[in-house]
VMD Tcl script that draws the C-alpha trace (Angstrom):
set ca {
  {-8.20 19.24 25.96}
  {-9.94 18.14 22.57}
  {-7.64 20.12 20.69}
  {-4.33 18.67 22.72}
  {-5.71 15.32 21.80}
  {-6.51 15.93 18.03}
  {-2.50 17.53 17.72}
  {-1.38 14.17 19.47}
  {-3.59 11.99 17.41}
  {-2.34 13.86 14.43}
  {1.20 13.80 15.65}
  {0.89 9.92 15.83}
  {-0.59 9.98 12.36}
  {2.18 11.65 10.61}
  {4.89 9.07 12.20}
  {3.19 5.94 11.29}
  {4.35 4.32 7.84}
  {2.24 5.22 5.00}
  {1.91 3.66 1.78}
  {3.38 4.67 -1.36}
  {2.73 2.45 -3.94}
  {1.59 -0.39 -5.98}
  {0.86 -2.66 -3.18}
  {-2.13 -3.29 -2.33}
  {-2.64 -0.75 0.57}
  {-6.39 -1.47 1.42}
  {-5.79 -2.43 5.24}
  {-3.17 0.48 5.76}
  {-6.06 2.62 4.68}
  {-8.59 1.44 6.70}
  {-6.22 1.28 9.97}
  {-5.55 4.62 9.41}
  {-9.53 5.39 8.92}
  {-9.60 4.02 11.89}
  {-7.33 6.01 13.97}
  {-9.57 8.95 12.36}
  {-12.86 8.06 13.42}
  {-11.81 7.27 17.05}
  {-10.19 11.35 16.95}
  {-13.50 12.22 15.49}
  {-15.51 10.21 18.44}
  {-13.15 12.53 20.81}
  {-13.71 15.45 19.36}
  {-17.66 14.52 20.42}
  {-16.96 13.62 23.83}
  {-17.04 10.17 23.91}
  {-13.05 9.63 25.16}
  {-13.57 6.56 26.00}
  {-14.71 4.91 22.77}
  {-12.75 7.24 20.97}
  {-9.49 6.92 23.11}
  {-9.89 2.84 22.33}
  {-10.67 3.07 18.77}
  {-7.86 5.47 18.26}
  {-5.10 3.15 19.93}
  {-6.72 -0.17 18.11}
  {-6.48 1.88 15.25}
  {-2.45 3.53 15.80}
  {-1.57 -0.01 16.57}
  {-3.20 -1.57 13.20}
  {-1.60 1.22 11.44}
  {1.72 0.10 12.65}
  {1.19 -3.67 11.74}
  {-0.23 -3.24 8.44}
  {2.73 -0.61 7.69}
  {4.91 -2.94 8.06}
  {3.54 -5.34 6.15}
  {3.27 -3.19 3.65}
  {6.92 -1.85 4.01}
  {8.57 -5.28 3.82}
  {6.52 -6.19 0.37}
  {7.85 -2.87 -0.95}
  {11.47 -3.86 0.39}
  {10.59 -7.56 -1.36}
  {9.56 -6.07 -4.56}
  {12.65 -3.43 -4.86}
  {15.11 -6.33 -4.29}
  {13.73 -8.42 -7.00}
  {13.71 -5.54 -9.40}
  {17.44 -4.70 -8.48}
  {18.39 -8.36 -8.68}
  {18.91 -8.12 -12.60}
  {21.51 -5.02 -11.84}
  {23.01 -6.87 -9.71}
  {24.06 -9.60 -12.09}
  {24.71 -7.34 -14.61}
  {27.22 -5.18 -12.52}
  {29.09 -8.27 -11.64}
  {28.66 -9.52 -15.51}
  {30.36 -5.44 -16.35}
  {32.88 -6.17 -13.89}
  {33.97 -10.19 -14.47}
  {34.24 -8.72 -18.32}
  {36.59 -5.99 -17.31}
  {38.84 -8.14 -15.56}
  {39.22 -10.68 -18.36}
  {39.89 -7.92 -20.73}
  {42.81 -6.55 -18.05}
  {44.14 -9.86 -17.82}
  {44.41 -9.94 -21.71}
  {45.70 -6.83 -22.55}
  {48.45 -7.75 -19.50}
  {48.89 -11.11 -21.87}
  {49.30 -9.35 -24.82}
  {51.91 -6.62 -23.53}
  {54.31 -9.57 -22.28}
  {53.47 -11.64 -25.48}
  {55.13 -8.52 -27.09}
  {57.79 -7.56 -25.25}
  {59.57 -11.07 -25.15}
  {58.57 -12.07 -29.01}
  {59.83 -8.84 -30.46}
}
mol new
graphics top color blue
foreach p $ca { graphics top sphere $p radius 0.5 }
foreach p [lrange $ca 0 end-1] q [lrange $ca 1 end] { graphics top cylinder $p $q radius 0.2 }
display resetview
């Protein structure tokens, strides 16, 4: 039965949104320390704390995850931002210099 609940706890652990960055990740961390030490309180018999603990803790991790997942979504969308305006600078440029090469072709064919 321990072991059943460690692979579930585990299970859990490896779903829940991790962090991978710059961000500070402080309270990810600790709601995932959390989720640990109520496994580890199972594993010693006490399923009652440790059941709680563990589900405070899974619950945390999914709060805090998210958090942390939208400042990484904030942050990559401010650093693409400048692409962004330089893609549609690229592309306003090639459409001028369509437009005058299409000027220039009928500038030539009727002055000729």
């Amino acid at each position: 039965m321990k072991a059943l609940a460690l692979v579930v706890i585990v299970g859990i652990l490896a779903w829940s949104p991790l962090p991978a960055g710059a961000v500070d990740d402080t309270k990810v961390n600790a709601a995932t320390r959390q989720v640990e030490t109520g496994a580890k309180k199972i594993g010693q018999g006490k399923i009652g704390e440790g059941v709680e603990e563990t589900a405070k803790g899974i619950g945390n991790t999914v709060v805090e995850g998210a958090k942390f997942t939208g400042e990484k979504f904030r942050e990559s969308g401010q650093a693409a931002e400048p692409q962004a305006k330089s893609a549609w600078t690229n592309a306003r440029d090639g459409a001028v210099a369509f437009g005058h090469s299409v000027r220039n072709f009928f500038q030539r064919l009727f002055t000729n």
